[in-house]
C-alpha distance (Angstrom), angle and dihedral (degrees) to the residues before:
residue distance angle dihedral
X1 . . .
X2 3.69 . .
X3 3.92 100.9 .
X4 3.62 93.1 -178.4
X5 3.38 89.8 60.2
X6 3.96 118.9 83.7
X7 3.90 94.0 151.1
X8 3.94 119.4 112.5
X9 3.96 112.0 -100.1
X10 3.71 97.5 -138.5
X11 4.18 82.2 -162.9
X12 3.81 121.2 72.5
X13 3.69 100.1 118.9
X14 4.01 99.5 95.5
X15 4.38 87.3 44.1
X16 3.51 114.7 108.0
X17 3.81 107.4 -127.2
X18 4.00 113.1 -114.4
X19 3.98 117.1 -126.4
X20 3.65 114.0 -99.9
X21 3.85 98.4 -179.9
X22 4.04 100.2 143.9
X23 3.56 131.5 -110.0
X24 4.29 82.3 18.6
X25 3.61 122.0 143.6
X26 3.87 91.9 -127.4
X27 4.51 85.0 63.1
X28 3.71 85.4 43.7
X29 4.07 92.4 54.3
X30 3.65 95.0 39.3
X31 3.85 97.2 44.7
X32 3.95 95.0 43.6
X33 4.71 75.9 52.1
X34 3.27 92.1 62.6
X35 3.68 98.5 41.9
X36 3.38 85.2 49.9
X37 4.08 91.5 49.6
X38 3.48 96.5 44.8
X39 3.64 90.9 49.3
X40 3.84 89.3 69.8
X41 3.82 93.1 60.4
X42 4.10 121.8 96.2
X43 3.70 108.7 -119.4
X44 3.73 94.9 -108.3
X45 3.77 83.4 57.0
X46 3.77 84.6 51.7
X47 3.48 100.0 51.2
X48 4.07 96.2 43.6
X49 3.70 79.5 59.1
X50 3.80 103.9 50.1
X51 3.82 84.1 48.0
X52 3.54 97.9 42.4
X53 4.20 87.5 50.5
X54 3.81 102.6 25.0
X55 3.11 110.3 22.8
X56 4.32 132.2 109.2
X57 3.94 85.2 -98.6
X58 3.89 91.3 30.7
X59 4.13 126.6 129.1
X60 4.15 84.2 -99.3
X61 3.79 98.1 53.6
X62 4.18 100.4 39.6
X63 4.22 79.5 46.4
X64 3.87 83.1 56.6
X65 3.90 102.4 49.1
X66 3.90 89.7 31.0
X67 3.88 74.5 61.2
X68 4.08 96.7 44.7
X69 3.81 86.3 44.4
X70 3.93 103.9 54.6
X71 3.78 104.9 5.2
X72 4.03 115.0 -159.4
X73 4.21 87.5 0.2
X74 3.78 93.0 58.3
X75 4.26 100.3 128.1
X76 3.96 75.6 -137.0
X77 3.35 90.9 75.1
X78 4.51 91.8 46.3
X79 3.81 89.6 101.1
X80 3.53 101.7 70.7
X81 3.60 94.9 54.6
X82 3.62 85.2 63.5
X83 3.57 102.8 56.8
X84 4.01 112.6 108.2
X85 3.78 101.3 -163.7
X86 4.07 114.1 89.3
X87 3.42 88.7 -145.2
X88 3.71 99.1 51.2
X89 3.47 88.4 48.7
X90 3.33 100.0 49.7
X91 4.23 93.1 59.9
X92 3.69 87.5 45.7
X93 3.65 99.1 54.4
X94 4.15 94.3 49.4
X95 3.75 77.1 51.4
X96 3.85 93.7 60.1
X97 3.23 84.8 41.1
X98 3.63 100.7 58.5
X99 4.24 91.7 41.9
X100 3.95 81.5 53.5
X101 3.48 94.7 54.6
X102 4.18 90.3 42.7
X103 3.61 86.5 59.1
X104 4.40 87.4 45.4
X105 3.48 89.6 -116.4
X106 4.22 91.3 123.0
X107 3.97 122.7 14.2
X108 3.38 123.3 -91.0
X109 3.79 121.4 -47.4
X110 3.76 133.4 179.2
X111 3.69 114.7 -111.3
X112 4.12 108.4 -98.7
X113 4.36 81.3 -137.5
X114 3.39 93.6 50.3
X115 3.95 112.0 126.6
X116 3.62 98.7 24.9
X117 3.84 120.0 117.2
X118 3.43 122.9 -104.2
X119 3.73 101.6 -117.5
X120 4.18 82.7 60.2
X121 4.01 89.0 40.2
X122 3.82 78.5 60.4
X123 3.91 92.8 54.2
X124 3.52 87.3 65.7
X125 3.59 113.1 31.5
X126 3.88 92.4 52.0
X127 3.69 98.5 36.2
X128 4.18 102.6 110.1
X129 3.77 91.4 173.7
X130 3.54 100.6 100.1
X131 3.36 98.0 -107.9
X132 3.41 95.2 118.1
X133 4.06 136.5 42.3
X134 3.73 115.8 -106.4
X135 3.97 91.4 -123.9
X136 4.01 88.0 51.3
X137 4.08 90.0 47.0
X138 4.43 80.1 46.3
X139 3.71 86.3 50.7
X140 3.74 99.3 46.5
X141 4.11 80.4 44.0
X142 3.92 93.6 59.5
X143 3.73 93.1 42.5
X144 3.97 88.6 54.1
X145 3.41 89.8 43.8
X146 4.17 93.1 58.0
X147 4.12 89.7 39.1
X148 3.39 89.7 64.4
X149 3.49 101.7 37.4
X150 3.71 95.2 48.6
X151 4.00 87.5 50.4
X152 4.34 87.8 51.1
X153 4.01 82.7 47.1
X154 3.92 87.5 48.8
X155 4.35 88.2 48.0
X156 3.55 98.1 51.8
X157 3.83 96.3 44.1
X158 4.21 79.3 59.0
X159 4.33 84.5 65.0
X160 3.46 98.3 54.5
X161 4.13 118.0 107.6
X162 4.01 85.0 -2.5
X163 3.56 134.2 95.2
X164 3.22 113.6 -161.2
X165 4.01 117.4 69.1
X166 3.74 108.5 -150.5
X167 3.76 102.5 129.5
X168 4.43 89.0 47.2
X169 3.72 92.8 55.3
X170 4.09 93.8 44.6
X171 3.75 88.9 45.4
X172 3.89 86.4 56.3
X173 3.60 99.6 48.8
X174 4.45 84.8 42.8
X175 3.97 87.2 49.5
X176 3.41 95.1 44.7
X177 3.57 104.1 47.1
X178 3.79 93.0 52.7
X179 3.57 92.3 63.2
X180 3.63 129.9 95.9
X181 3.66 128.4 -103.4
X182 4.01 92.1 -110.4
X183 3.91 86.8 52.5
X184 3.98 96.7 47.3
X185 3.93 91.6 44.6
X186 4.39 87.4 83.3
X187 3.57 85.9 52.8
X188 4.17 117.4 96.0
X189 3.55 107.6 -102.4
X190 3.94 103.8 -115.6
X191 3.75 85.2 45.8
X192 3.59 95.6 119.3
X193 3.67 92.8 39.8
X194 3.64 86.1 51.6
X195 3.74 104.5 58.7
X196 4.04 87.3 34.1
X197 3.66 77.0 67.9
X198 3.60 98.0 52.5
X199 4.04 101.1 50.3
X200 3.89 83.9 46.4
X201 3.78 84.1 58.7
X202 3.71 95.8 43.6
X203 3.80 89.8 42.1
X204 4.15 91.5 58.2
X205 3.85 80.5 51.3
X206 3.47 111.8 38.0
X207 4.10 104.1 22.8
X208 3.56 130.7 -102.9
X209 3.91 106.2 -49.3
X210 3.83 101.5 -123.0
X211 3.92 113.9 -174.0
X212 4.03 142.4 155.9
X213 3.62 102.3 -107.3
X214 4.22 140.4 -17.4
X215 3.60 110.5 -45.8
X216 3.60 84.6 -118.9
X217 3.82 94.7 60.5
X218 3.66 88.2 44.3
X219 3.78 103.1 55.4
X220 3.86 91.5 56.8
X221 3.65 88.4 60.7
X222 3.73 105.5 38.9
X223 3.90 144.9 11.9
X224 3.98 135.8 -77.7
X225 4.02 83.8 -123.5
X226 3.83 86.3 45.8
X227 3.81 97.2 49.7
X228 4.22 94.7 40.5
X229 4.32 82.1 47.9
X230 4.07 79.7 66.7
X231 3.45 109.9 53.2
X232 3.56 99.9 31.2
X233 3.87 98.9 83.0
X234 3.81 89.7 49.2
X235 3.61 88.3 48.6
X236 3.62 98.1 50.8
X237 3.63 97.5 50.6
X238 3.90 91.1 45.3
X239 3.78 80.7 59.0
């Protein structure tokens, strides 16, 4: 990954695309690499980056009104005619697809990324080498975008008719420490620290919270109601 590098490689076509089957040991190499590249970078050089890729003027958001602008003729979109490999292709094109229906230029589609985790959503997005398509690194954007939004939907439905906040605060810490270092670098600095702080509090209160698997892992499998019916007997005897 060339992190300096936030211009559009007009030349994927001859690149081999890398596996993103989830949960595979190939997305668990090449995410801990780029945690591991990224960690090398000052935090200026961090946040240049996050701007430069995510932010309101970022590669992501002129793709998007490039898109809105010009539809299917947006030179954005040149790269995938280039690619050689019917398979390759193929993924790209349900990714124009989808950024053509984001901009309501085509009905509804489901996102070609949709499904994968988010350490292999990361592959993709972040991946500057060329590897991938800019509309296939916009697609894996949007579907990273909705995983974690659905998951902060899933936290704050855990608040409601409950005082204590346990699950929120873990859920932060979980959500947080799966990003990269280019997404944590708009975050204050003591913000781990800080919500550290707050389970610790909640813990004194409420009991050690004592559950099966990461809260993320567990509210793709069950419901907010579900998950607060498991701690709340062990919390009310603690108290």
């Amino acid at each position: 990954m060339a992190l300096c590098n936030t211009t559009r490689n007009r030349t994927p076509a001859s690149k081999p695309l890398p596996a993103i089957v989830p949960n595979d040991a190939d997305v668990t190499a090449r995410f801990n690499l780029l945690v591991d590249q990224q960690a090398l970078l000052s935090s200026g050089h961090l946040e240049t980056l996050h701007k430069q890729w995510l932010g309101p003027q970022g590669i992501f958001a002129t793709f998007s009104a490039e898109i809105d602008r010009l539809g299917r003729q947006a030179p954005a979109l040149d790269e995938v005619d280039m690619l050689a490999d019917e398979a390759r292709a193929h993924l790209a094109e349900r990714a124009v697809v989808f950024a053509l229906a984001k901009s309501n230029r085509r009905s509804a589609v489901v996102n070609p990324f949709r499904g994968l985790s988010r350490e292999a959503l990361c592959c993709v997005v972040f991946d500057d080498s060329g590897a991938y398509t800019l509309v296939e690194r916009y697609a894996a954007y949007e579907a990273m975008r909705q995983c974690d939004s659905d998951f902060f939907i899933k936290l704050i439905a855990t608040t409601r008719g409950v005082v204590e906040r346990r699950i929120v605060f873990r859920g932060l810490l979980e959500h947080y420490d799966r990003l990269l270092p280019v997404e944590k670098s708009i975050y204050p600095d003591a913000y781990r620290e800080t919500q550290q702080a707050h389970l610790d509090r909640e813990e004194v209160l409420y009991g050690p919270l004592m559950l099966a698997d990461n809260i993320v892992v567990l509210l793709e499998t069950i419901s907010p109601i579900e998950l607060l019916e498991q701690i709340r007997p062990a919390a009310e005897s603690f108290r």
